[in-house]
C-alpha positions as CSV (number, residue, x, y, z in Angstrom):
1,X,-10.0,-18.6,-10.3
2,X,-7.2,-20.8,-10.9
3,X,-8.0,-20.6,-14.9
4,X,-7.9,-17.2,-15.0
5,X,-4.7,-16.5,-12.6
6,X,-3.2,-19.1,-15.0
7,X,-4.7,-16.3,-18.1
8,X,-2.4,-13.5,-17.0
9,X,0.7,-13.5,-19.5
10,X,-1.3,-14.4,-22.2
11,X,-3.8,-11.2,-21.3
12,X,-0.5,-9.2,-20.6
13,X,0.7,-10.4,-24.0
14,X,-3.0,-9.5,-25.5
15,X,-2.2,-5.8,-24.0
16,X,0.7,-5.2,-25.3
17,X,0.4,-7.0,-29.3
18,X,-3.4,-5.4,-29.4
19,X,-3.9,-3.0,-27.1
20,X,-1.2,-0.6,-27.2
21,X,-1.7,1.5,-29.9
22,X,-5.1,2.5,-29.0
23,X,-4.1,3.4,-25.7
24,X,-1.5,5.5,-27.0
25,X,-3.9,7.0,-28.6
26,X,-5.9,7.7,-26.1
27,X,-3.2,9.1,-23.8
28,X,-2.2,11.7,-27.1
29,X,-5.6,13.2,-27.3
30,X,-5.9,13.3,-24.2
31,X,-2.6,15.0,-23.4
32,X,-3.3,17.7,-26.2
33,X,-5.6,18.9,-23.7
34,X,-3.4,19.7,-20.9
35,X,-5.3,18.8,-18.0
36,X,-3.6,20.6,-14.9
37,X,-4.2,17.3,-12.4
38,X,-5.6,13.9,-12.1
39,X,-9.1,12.4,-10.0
40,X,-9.6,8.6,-9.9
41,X,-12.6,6.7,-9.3
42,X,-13.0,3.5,-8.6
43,X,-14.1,0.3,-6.2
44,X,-12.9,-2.6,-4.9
45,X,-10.2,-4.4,-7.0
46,X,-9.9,-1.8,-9.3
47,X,-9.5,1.3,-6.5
48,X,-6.3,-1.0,-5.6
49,X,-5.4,-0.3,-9.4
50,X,-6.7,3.4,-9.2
51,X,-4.1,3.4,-6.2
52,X,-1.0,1.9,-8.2
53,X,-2.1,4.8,-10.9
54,X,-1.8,7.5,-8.3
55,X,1.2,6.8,-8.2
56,X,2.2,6.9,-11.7
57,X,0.5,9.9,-12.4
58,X,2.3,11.9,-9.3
59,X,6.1,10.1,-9.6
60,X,5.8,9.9,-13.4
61,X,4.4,13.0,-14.6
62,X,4.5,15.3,-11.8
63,X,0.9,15.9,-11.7
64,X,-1.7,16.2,-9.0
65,X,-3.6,13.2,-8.2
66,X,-6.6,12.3,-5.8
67,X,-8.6,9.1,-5.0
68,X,-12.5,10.1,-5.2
69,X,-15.2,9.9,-3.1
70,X,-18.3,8.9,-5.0
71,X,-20.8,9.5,-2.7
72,X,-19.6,13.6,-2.9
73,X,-21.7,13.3,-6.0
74,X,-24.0,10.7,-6.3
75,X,-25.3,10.8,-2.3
76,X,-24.2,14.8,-1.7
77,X,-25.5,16.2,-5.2
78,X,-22.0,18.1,-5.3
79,X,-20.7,19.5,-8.3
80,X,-17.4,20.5,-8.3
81,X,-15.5,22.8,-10.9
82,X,-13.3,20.2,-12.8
83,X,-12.6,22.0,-15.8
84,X,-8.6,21.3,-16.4
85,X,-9.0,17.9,-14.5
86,X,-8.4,14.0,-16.2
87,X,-10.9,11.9,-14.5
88,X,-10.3,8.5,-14.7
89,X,-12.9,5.6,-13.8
90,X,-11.6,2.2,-13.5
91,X,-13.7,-0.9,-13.7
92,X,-14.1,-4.4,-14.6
93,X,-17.1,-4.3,-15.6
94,X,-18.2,-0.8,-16.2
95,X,-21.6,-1.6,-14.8
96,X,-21.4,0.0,-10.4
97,X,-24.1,3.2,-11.1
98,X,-22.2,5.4,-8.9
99,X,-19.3,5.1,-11.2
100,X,-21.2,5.4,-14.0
101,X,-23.2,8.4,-12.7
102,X,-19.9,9.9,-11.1
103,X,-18.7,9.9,-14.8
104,X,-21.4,11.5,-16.2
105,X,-21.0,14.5,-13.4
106,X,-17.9,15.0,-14.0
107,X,-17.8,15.1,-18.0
108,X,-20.9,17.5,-17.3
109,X,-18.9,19.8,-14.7
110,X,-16.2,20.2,-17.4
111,X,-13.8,17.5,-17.0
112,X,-12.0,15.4,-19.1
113,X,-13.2,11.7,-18.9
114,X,-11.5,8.4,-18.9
115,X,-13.1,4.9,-18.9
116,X,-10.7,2.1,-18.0
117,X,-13.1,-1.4,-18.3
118,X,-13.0,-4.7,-19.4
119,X,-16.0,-4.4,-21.3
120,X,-16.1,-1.8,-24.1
121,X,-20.0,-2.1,-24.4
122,X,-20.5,-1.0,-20.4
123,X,-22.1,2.1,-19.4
124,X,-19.1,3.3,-18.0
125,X,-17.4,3.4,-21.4
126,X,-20.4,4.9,-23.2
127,X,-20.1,6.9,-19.9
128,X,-16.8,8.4,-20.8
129,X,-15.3,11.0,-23.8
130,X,-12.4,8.3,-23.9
131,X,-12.1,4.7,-23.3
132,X,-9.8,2.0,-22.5
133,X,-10.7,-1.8,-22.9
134,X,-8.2,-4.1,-20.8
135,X,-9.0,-7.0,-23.1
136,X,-8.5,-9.3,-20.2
137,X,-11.6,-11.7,-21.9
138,X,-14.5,-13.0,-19.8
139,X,-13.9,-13.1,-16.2
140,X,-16.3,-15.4,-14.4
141,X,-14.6,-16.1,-10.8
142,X,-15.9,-13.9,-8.3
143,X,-12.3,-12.7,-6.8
144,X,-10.6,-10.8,-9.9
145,X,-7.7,-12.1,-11.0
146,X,-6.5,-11.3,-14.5
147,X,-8.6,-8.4,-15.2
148,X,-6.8,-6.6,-12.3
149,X,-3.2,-7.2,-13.9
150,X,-4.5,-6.0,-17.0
151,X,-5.9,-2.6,-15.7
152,X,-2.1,-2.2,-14.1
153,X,-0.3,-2.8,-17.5
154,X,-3.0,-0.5,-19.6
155,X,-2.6,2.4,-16.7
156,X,0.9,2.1,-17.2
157,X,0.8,2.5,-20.7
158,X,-1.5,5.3,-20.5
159,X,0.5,7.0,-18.3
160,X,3.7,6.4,-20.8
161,X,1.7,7.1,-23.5
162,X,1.2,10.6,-21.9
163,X,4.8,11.0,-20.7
164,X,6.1,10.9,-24.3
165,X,3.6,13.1,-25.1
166,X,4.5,15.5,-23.0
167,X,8.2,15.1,-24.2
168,X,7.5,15.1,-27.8
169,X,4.6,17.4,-28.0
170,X,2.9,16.3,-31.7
171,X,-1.0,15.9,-33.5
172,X,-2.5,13.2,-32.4
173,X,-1.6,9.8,-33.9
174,X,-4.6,8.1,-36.4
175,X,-6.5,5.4,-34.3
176,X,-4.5,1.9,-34.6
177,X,-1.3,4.6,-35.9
178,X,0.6,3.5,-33.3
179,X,0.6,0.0,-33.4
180,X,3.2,-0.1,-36.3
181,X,6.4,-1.0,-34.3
182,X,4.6,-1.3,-31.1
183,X,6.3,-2.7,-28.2
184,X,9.4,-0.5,-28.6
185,X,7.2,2.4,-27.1
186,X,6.8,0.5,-24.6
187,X,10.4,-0.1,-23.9
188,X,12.3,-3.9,-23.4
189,X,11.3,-4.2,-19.5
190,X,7.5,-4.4,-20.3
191,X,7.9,-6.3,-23.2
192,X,9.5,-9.1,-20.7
193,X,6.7,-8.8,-18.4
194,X,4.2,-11.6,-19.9
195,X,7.3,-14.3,-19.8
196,X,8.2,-13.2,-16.1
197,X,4.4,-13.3,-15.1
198,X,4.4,-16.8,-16.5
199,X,7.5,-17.8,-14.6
200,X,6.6,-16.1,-11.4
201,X,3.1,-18.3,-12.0
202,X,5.0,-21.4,-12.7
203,X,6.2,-21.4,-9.0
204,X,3.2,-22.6,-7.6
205,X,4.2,-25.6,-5.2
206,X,6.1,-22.8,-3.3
207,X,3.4,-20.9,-3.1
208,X,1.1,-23.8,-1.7
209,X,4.3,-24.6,1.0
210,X,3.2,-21.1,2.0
211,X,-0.3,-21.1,2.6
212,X,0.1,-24.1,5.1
213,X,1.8,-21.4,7.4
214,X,-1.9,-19.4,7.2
215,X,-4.4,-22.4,7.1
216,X,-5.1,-21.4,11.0
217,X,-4.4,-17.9,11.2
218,X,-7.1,-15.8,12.6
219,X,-5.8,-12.0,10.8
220,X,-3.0,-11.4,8.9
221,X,-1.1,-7.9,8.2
222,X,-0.1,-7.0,5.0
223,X,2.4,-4.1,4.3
224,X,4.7,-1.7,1.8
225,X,5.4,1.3,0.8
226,X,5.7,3.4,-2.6
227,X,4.4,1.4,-5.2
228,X,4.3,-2.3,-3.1
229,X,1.2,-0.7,-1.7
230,X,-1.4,-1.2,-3.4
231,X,-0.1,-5.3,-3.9
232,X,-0.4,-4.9,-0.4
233,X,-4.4,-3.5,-0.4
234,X,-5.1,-6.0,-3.0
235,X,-4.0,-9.4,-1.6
236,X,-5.7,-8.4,1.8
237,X,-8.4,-8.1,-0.3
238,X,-8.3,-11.2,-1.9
239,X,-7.4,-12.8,1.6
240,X,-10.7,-11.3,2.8
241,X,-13.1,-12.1,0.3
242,X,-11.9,-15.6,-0.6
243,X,-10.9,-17.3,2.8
244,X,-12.3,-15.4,5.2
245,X,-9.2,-14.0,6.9
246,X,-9.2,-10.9,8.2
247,X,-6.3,-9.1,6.8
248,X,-5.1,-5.7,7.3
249,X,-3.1,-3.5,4.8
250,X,-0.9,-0.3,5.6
251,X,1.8,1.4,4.5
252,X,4.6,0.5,6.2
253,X,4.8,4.4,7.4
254,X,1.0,4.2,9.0
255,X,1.8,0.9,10.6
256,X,4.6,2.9,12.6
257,X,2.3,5.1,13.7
258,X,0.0,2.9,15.9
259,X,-0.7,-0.5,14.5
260,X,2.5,-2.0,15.0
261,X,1.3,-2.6,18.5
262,X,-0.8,-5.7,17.5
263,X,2.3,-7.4,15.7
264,X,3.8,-10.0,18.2
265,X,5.5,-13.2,17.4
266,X,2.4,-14.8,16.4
267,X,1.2,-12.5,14.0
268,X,1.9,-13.2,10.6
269,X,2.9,-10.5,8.8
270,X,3.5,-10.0,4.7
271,X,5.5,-7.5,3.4
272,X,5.8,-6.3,-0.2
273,X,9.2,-5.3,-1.0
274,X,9.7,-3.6,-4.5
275,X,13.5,-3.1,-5.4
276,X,13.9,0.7,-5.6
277,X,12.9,3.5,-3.5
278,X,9.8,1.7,-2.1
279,X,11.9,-1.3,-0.9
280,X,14.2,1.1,1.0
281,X,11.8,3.2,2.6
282,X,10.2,0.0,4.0
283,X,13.5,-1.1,5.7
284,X,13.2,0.6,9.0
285,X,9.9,-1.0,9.2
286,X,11.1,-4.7,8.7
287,X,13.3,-4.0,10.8
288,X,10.7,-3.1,13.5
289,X,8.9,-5.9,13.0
290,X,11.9,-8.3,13.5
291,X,12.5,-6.9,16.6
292,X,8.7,-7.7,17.7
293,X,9.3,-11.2,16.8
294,X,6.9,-11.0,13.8
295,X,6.6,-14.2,11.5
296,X,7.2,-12.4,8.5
297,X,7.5,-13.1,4.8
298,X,8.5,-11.1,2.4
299,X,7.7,-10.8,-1.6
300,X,10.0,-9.1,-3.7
301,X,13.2,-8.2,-2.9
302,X,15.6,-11.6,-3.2
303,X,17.7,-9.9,-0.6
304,X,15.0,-9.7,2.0
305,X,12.9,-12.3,0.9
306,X,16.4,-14.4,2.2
307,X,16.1,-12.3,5.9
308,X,12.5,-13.2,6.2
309,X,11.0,-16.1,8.4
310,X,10.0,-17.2,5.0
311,X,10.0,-15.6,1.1
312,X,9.4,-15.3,-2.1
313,X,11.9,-13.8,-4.7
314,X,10.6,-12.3,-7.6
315,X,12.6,-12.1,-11.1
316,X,13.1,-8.2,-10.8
317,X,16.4,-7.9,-12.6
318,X,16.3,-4.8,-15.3
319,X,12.1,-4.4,-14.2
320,X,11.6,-0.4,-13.1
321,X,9.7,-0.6,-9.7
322,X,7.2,0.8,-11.4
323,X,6.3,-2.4,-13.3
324,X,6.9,-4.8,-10.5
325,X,3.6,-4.5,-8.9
326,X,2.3,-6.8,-12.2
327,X,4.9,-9.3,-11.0
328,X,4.6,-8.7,-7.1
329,X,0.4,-9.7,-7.0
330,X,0.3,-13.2,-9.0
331,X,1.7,-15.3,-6.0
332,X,-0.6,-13.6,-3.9
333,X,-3.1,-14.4,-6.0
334,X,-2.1,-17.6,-5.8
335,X,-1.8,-17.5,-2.2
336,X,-5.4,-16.5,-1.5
337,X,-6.5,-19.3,-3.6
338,X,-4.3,-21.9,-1.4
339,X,-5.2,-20.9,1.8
340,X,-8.8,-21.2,0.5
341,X,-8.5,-24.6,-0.2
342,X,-6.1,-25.4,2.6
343,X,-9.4,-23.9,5.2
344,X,-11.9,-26.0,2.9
345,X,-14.0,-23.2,1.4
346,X,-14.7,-22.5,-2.2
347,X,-12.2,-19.6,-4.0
348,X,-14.3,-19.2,-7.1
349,X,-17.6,-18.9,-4.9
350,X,-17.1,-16.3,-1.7
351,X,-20.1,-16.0,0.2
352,X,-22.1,-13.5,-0.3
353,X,-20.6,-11.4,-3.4
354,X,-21.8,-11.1,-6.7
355,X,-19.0,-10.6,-9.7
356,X,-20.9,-6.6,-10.8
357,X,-21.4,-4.9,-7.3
358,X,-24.0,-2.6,-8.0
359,X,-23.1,1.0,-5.3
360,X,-25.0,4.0,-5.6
């Protein structure tokens, strides 16, 4: 796990000097056929970055977006009329049947078909009338590190790709066209991302001065709002599956409305706070949870990060919020791992998981 954390800017490097071009051209064809709205599908890890997409799609282009539910189709036998729809699948590994035959019934019922994988040879991309590779390289720890980053910087692209699509309506780009010049389509920000990734990464001893605060904590509560969200989802998950801690994520909104009633002053509590509109909606709610006492850290925000019990700042200056959730995951990551070690359990071998989780 530590390897592969340690992988990210050169995968988000990878992305960007190799992957780019295709997935513009992916995003071209793709927008030449107008789909009216958006339906993602995905599990674990990558229904975190099916999540963070959501929102691209809806605050980017402007179009309709839902999460899923497999079973509707692979348990229910229901076939929906998705003719005008984008239906994206997002997977490591491309191998979970229910994605792959959730895929198939939706190409079938007339939709337009995405596969976003980190292995171009899946089902799930043979699966699909278009395909993304992540080019993330093996993963072999069981908690997913690098390939998670990677399918946030690809859907971001995608999503671009189709934006200037849209703008500048044109034929479709020969495959690999692209690529000449690419990184200026991309615009400066995200070409800075690999060297702030590796700077955020480089950070570790604060990370591990962290994770002493959580060797003994029996649940943890996780929280943002806009695009900080799905961070949020994700590092409870890797909380969860690697040390054992039960850790609960929630928009900051949904926490308001109930759950803020188990935050007292032992409670630790992490909040994501993106600089932009995300940050500032969550500001009533860190607010909230000062007044309950709550040992709260915050990652993000350098101005809240300083409020907070505890914190850690990321390099956001001139990054959009809606690239900082690459940035506002790795000490997370990193986190998870820490506490793992600091509890005495094995990060790279959770109990009872298998790296392809096979749900039908």
């Amino acid at each position: 796990m530590a390897a592969e954390m340690a992988e990210q800017p050169a995968v988000l490097r990878r992305i960007l000097a190799e992957g780019e071009a295709d997935i513009r051209t992916v995003a071209e064809r793709i927008a030449a056929r107008e789909p009216r709205f958006v339906l993602l599908t995905a599990r674990g890890t990558s229904d975190n970055a099916a999540l963070y997409a959501k929102y691209l799609f809806e605050v980017r282009l402007g179009k309709p977006c839902g999460l899923t539910s497999m079973s509707t189709t692979t348990a229910y036998g229901a076939r929906p009329d998705l003719r005008d729809c984008l239906v994206v699948a997002v997977s490591q590994s491309g191998g979970s049947p229910d994605l792959v035959a959730s895929t198939r019934a939706a190409r079938e019922a007339g939709a337009i078909t995405l596969a976003v994988t980190n292995n171009a040879a899946s089902a799930l991309a043979e699966a699909g009338e278009f395909h993304i590779d992540v080019l993330a390289g093996p993963e072999r720890a069981l908690p997913a590190t690098k390939t998670y980053t990677a399918e946030l910087l690809a859907l971001y692209l995608l999503v671009e790709g189709l934006r200037d699509s849209r703008n500048h309506p044109g034929p479709a780009a020969p495959r690999g066209a692209a690529g000449r010049g690419a990184g200026a389509a991309a615009g400066p920000a995200v070409q800075r991302l690999p060297d702030l990734a590796a700077s955020v990464l480089a950070r570790h001893d604060e990370v591990k001065a962290l994770a002493a605060r959580y060797r003994f904590a029996e649940r943890m509560v996780l929280t943002s709002r806009g695009y900080g969200y799905p961070t949020a989802k994700e590092a409870a998950l890797k909380l969860m599956e690697t040390s054992y801690i039960p850790a609960l994520s929630y928009s900051g909104a949904d926490l308001l409305h109930g759950p803020l009633a188990m935050v007292d002053n032992i409670s630790p509590v992490i909040a994501i706070v993106t600089e932009g509109r995300g940050g500032e909606a969550l500001r009533p709610v860190l607010e909230r949870l000062r007044d309950r006492g709550a040992d709260l850290v915050v990652v993000g925000s350098r101005a809240e990060a300083a409020r907070a019990v505890a914190g850690f700042a990321l390099p956001t200056d001139g990054v959009p919020e809606e690239l900082q959730p690459v940035l506002e995951i790795l000490p997370l990551q990193r986190l998870a791992y820490e506490v793992t070690l600091a509890r005495g359990q094995d990060p790279d071998a959770p109990r009872s998981l298998a790296k392809v989780t096979e749900t039908r």
